[in-house]
C-alpha positions in Angstrom: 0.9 -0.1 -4.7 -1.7 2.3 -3.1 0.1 4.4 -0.6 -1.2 5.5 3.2 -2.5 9.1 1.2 -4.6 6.5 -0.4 -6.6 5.3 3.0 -9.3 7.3 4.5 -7.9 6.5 8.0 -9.4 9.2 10.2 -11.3 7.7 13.1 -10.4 4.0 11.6 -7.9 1.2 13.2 -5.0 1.1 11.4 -2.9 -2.1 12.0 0.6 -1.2 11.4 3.1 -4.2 10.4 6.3 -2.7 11.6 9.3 -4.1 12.3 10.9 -3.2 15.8 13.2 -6.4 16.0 15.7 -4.3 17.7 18.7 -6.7 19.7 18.2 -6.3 23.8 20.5 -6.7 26.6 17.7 -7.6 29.1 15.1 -4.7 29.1 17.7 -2.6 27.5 17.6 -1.5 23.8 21.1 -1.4 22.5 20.1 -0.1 19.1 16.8 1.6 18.1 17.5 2.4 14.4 14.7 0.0 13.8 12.1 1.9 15.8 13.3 5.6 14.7 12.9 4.3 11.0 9.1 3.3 11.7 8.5 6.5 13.3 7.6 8.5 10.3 4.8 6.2 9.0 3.2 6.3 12.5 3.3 9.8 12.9 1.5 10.4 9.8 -1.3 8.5 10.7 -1.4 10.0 14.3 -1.7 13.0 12.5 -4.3 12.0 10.3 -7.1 11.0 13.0 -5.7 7.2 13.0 -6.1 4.7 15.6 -2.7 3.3 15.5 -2.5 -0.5 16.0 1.4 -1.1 16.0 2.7 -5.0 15.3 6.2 -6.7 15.0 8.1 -9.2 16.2 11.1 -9.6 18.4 13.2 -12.9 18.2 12.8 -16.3 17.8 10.3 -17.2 20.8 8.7 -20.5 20.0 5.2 -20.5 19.2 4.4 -19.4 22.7 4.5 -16.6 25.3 8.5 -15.7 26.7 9.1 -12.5 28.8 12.4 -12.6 27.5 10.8 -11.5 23.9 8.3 -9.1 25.5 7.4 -6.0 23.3 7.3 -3.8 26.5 10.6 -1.9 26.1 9.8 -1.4 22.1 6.5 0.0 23.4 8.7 2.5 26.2 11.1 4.0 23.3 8.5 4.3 21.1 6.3 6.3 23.0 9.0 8.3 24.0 10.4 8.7 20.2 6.4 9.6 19.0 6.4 12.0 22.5 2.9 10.1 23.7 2.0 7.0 25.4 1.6 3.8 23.4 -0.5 1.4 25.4 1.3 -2.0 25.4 -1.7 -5.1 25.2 -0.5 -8.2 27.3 -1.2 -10.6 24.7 -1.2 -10.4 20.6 -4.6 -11.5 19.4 -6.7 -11.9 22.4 -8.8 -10.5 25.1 -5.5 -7.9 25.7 -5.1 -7.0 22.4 -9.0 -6.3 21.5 -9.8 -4.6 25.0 -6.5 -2.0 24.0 -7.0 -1.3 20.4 -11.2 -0.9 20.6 -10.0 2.1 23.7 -8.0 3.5 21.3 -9.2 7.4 20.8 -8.2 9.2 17.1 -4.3 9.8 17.3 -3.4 7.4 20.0 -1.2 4.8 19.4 -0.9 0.8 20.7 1.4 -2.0 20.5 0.1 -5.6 20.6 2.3 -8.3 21.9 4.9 -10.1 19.9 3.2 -11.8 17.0 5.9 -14.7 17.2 4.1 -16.0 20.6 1.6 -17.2 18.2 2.3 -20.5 16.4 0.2 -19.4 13.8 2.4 -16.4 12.6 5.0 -18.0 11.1 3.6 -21.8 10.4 3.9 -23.1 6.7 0.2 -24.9 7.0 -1.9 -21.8 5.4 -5.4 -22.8 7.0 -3.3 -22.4 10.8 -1.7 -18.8 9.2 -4.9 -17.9 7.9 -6.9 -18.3 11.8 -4.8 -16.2 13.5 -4.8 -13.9 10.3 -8.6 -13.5 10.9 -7.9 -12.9 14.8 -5.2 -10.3 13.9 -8.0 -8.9 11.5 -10.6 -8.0 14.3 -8.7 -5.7 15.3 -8.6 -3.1 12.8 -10.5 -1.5 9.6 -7.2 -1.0 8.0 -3.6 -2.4 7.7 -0.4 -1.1 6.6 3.0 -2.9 6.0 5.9 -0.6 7.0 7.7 -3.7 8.1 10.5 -4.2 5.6 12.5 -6.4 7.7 10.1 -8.9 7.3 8.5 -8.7 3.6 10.9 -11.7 2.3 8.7 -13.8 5.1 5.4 -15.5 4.2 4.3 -14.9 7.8 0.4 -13.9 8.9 1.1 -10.1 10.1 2.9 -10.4 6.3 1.2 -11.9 3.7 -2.3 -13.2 4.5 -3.3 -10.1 6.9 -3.5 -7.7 3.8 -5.4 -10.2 2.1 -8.5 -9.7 4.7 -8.2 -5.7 4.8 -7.9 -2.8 2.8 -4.6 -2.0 2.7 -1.4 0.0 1.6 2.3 0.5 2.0 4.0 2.2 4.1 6.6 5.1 3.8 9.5 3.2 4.8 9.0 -0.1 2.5 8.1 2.3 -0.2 11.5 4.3 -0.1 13.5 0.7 0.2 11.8 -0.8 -2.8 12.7 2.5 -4.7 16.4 2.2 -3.8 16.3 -1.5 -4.3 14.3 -0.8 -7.7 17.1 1.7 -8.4 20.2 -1.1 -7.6 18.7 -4.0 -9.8 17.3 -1.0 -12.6 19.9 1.2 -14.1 22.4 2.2 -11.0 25.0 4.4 -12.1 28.5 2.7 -12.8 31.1 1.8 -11.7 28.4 -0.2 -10.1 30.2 -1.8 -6.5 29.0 -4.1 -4.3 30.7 -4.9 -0.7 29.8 -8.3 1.2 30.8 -9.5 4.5 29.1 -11.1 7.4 29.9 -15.0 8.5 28.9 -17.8 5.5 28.9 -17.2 2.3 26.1 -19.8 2.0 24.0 -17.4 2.8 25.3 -14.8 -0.2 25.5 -17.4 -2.4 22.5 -16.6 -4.7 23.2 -13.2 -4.5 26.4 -13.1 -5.6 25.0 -15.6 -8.7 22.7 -12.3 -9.4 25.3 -9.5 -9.0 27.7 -11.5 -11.3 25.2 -10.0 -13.8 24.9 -6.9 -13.0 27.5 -5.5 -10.6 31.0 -4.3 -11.7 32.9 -5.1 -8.8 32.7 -7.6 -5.8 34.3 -6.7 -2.6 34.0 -10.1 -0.1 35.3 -9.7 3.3 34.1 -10.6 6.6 33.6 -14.3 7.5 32.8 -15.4 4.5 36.2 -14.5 2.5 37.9 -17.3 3.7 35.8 -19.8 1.9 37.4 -17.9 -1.0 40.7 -17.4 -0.1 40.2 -21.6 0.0 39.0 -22.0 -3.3 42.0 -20.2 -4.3 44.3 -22.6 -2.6 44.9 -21.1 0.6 45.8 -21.7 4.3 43.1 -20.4 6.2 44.3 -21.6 10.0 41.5 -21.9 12.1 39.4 -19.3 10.3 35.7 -19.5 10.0 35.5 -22.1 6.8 32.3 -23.9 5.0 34.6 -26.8 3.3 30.8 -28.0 1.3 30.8 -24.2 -0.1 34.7 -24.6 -1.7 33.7 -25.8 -5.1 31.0 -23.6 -5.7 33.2 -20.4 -5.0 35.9 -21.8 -7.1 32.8 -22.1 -9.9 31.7 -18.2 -9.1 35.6 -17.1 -9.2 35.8 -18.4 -12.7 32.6 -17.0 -13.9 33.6 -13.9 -12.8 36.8 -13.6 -14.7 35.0 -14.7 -17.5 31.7 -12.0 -17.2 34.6 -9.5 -16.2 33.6 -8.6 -12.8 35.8 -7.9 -11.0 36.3 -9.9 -7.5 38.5 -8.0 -4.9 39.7 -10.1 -1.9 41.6 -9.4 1.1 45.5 -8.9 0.5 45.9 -9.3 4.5 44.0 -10.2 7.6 44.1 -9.8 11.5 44.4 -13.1 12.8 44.3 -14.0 16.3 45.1 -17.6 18.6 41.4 -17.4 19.6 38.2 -15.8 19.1 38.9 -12.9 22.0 39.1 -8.8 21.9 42.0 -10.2 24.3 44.1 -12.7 22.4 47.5 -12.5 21.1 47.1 -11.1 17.5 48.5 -9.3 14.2 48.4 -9.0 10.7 49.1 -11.9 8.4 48.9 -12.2 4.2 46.2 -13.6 3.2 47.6 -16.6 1.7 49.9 -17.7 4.4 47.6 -16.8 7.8 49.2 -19.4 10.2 47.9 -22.9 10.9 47.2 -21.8 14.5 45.4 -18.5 13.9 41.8 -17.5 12.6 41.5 -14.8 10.9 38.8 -12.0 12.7 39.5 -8.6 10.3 41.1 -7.7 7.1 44.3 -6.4 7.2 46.2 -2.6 7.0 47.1 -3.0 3.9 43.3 -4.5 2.6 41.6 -1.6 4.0 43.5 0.3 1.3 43.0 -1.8 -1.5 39.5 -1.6 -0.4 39.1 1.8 -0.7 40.7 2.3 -3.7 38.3 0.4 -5.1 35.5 2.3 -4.2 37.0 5.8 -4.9 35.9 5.7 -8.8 32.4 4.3 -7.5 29.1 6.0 -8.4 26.4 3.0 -6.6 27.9 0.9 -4.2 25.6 -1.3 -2.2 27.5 -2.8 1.1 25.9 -5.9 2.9 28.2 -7.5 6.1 30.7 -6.4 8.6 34.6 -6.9 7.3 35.4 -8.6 10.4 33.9 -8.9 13.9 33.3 -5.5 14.6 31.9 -5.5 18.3 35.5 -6.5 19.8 37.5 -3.4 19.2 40.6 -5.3 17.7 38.9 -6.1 15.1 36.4 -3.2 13.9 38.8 -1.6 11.8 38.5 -3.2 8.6 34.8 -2.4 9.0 35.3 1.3 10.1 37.9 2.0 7.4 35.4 0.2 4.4 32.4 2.4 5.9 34.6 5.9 5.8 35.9 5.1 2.7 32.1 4.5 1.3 32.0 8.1 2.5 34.6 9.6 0.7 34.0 8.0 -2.3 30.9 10.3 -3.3 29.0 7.4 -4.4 25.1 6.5 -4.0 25.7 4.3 -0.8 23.3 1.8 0.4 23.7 0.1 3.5 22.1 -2.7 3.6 20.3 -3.4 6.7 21.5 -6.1 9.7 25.1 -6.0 11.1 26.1 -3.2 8.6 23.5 -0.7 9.9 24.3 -1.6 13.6 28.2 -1.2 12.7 27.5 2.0 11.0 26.2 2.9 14.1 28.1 1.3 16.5 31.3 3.1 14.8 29.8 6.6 15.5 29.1 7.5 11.3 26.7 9.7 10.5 23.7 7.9 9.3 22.6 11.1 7.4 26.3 11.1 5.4 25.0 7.7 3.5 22.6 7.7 0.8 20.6 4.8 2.0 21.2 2.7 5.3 18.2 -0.5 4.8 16.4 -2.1 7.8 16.1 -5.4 6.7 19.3 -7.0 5.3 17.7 -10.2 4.4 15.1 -8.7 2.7 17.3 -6.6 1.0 19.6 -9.1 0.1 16.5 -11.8 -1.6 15.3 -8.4 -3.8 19.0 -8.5 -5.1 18.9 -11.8 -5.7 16.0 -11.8 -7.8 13.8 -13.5 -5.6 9.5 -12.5 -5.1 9.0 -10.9 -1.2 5.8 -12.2 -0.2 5.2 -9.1 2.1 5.6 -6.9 -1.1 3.1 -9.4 -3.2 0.6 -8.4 -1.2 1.1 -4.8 -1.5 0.9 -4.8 -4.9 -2.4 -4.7 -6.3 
C-alpha cells in the first residue's frame, strides 16, 4: 500500500476518510479517543501544505439529514486537538461542502457533514454508491483512508472513493494492519485471547478462527452465559441466545480436541435486575439463581483470569467482562485490564467497549501495547475475513 510520504499533497485537497464516530450525550463528547487517534495523520498533511478535507460518520442516521448526528461538536474538539479552526460545511456533498473545501488555503483543515445523511453511502446498489462517490470526488485531488473503524464496510467514503482518486493509507490504519498482521502472523506464545461484550453470535466466526491459532480463550461478558448453557448450567435471567447453545457446545468440544484451552468464569455478580442499584452478590457459576442475571464475573474469576494471563507473551482482548458503566459491576473488567498490565505481554485492545472501558476505568492508554479504534474491524481481520476499505488500499 502507498503510504501519505507517497502523495505530493502540497497545495492539493486531500479527502481524509477518518473515523470520529465518537458516542455523545447531546453536544457533548463523552470519549474522544477516536478523534485524538486521527490527529496524527491530519497533522502531517497540515504540515505538508495540504488542504485537509476531513470525512466520517457519526451513527446510524437514516439516509437523511438529523441534527442529532451533526458533525459540529467533532469539528469543535478537533480544531481544538489540531490548535486551529476546522471549518464545519452544512451539508456532505453539496453546495456546503464544495463552497468550504474550494476556500480551503494550504494547511487549513475542513469537516464535511456526516456522510451517513446520504443514502448513497452505505446502499448495497453500486450504481447509487458509485453517484455519490463521484460527488464526494469533486471535492478533492487526493484521498486518504485513516478510517479504520470503518474498513470492514463496503461503504462510498470506503471503498468506491479510492477507486476515483489517487490515493494512500493513512498512519493510523497502517499501524492497525501491522499489529493485526502481527496477531494472525507469528505472535509470540502463549498466544491469549480475552472476549467479552453481549452475544456471542457476533464472535462466533472469530472464535472458529482463533481455535486455530490462539492458545487460550478467555469468554466473559454477556456472551459467557451462552456457554455456561452449553455446559449444562442455570443461567437465571442472564443475557442467553438459546439458537447459539448448540453451536458453543460444538466449539467447546473442538476446543478440547485442538487443545485450546477455554477459560470460563468460576463465579459471577448477579443481580434481581439490570440496575447499578439492585440487590446483588456473587454466585458460582453453575448455580446463579433462577431469579438473578448475571451482570460481572465474580472475585474469585478475576483471579483465575489473571492467572491466566500472567505466562502470556500476545494477548489480544475484545469485550467488556461485564457491564462496566454501572459501578457494581466494572470490576471484573477493571481487574482483567490491570492484570493485562502486569502480565508483560504484547497487549492489544481491541477497539469498541474495551477501549472506552480502558478509558473509562482511568488506565493508562500508553501502559498497553496496542489499544484499536475499530473493534469490528478488528475483530473480521481475525476472523479471516477481506476489509473492503483495506482492498482498496492495496494496489
Amino acid at each position: 500500500m502507498r503510504t501519505i510520504d507517497d502523495l505530493d499533497v502540497s497545495g492539493k485537497r486531500v479527502f481524509v476518510r477518518a473515523d470520529l464516530n465518537v458516542p455523545l450525550d447531546g453536544d457533548r463528547i463523552t470519549d474522544d479517543g477516536r478523534i485524538r487517534a486521527s490527529v496524527p495523520t491530519i497533522s502531517t498533511l497540515r504540515e505538508r501544505g495540504a488542504r485537509v478535507v476531513v470525512a466520517a460518520h457519526l451513527g446510524r442516521p437514516k439516509g437523511a439529514p438529523d441534527p442529532a448526528y451533526s458533525l459540529r461538536p467533532v469539528a469543535a474538539r478537533l480544531g481544538e486537538l489540531l490548535g486551529t479552526e476546522v471549518a464545519c460545511a452544512d451539508d456532505t456533498a453539496g453546495e456546503s461542502a464544495r463552497a468550504t473545501t474550494d476556500a480551503l488555503a494550504d494547511g487549513e483543515v475542513a469537516l464535511i457533514e456526516n456522510l451517513r445523511f446520504e443514502p448513497g453511502e452505505t446502499s448495497k446498489d453500486d450504481a447509487e454508491r458509485g453517484e455519490f462517490a463521484d460527488r464526494l470526488a469533486r471535492l478533492a485531488d487526493l484521498y486518504v483512508g485513516d478510517g479504520f473503524g470503518a474498513v470492514h464496510r463496503k461503504h462510498a467514503s470506503v471503498f468506491d472513493l479510492p477507486n476515483r482518486l489517487p490515493h494512500a493509507v493513512g498512519g493510523l490504519v497502517l499501524a492497525e494492519v501491522e499489529v493485526l498482521r502481527t496477531l494472525t502472523g507469528d505472535p509470540a506464545r502463549p498466544y491469549v485471547v480475552a472476549l467479552g461484550g453481549s452475544k456471542v453470535s457476533d464472535k462466533l466466526g472469530v472464535i472458529d478462527n482463533l481455535l486455530g491459532t490462539a492458545d487460550r480463550l478467555i469468554i466473559g461478558g454477556g456472551m459467557v452465559y451462552t456457554f455456561l448453557k452449553a455446559k449444562g448450567y442455570e443461567v437465571g435471567s442472564s443475557l442467553l441466545e438459546e439458537d447459539q447453545v448448540d453451536t458453543v457446545r460444538r466449539y467447546l468440544d473442538r476446543a478440547e480436541e485442538q487443545g485450546v484451552e477455554i477459560v470460563l468464569p468460576v463465579d459471577v455478580v448477579a443481580a434481581e435486575s439490570f440496575s447499578a442499584d439492585a440487590p446483588h452478590g456473587p454466585a458460582d457459576a453453575d448455580a446463579i439463581p433462577a431469579d438473578r442475571m448475571g451482570l460481572d464475573i465474580g472475585p474469585k474469576s478475576r483471579e483465575v483470569f489473571a492467572s491466566k494471563l500472567a505466562d502470556a507473551r500476545t494477548v489480544f482482548w475484545n469485550g467488556p467482562m461485564g457491564v462496566f458503566e454501572m459501578e457494581p459491576y466494572s470490576h471484573g473488567t477493571s481487574a482483567l485490564a490491570k492484570a493485562l498490565l502486569d502480565s508483560g505481554a504484547f497487549t492489544v485492545v481491541g477497539g469498541g467497549d474495551s477501549a472506552a472501558a480502558v478509558r473509562a476505568l482511568g488506565f493508562d492508554e500508553s501502559a498497553f501495547g496496542h489499544i484499536s479504534t475499530g473493534g469490528g474491524a478488528s475483530l473480521e481481520y481475525l476472523e479471516g475475513k477481506n476489509l473492503p476499505g483495506i482492498e482498496a488500499l492495496d494496489d
